[in-house]
N, C-alpha and C positions, 0 to 999 in steps of 0.2 A: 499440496503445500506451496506458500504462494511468501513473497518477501520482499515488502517495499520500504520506500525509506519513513522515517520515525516525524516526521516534520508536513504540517500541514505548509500547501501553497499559501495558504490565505494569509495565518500571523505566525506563522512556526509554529503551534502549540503541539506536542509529540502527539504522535496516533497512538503511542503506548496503549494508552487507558480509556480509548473508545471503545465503543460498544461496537461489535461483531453482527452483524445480522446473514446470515446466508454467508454471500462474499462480499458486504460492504460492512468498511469498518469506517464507522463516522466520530469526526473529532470532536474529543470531549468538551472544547472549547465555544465552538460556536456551531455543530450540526452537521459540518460539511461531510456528505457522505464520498468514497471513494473504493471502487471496487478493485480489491486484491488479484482479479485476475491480471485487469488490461493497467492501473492505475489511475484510470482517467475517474472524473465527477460524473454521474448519471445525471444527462441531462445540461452538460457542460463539460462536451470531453476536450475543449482547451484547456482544463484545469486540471492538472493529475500532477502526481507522486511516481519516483523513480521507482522503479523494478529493480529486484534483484535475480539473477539466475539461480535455479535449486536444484538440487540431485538429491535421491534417496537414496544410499547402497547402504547394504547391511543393517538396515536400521537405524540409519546416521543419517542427518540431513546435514546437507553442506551447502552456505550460502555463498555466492563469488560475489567479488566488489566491484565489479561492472557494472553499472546503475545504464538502465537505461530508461528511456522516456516515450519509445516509439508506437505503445500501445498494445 
């Protein structure tokens, strides 16, 4: 389980409603792919999306608002 932020680098358009492939969710706007692990672009990992931290317990996932960017 993997939680990055909702906004592409390129124009803002939310990652909401892109498409899932494996672990890259690519923005519905214009292509750009970015993988849910590290958040960086394949193939351009200056360009990435903030992290979020995740915990599963009990079958709850719980996301913290610490965004980070370090890969």
């Amino acid at each position: 389980v993997h939680a990055i932020e909702d906004s592409c680098p390129h124009a803002g358009s939310s990652l909401a409603g892109g498409t899932l492939e494996g672990a890259v969710v690519r923005c519905p706007t214009h292509g750009l792919p970015f993988d849910v692990c590290s958040g960086r672009m394949p193939g351009n990992p200056g360009l990435a999306v903030a992290r979020y931290p995740v915990q599963v317990e009990s079958g709850r996932v719980r996301v913290g608002t610490q965004a980070r960017k370090d890969g």
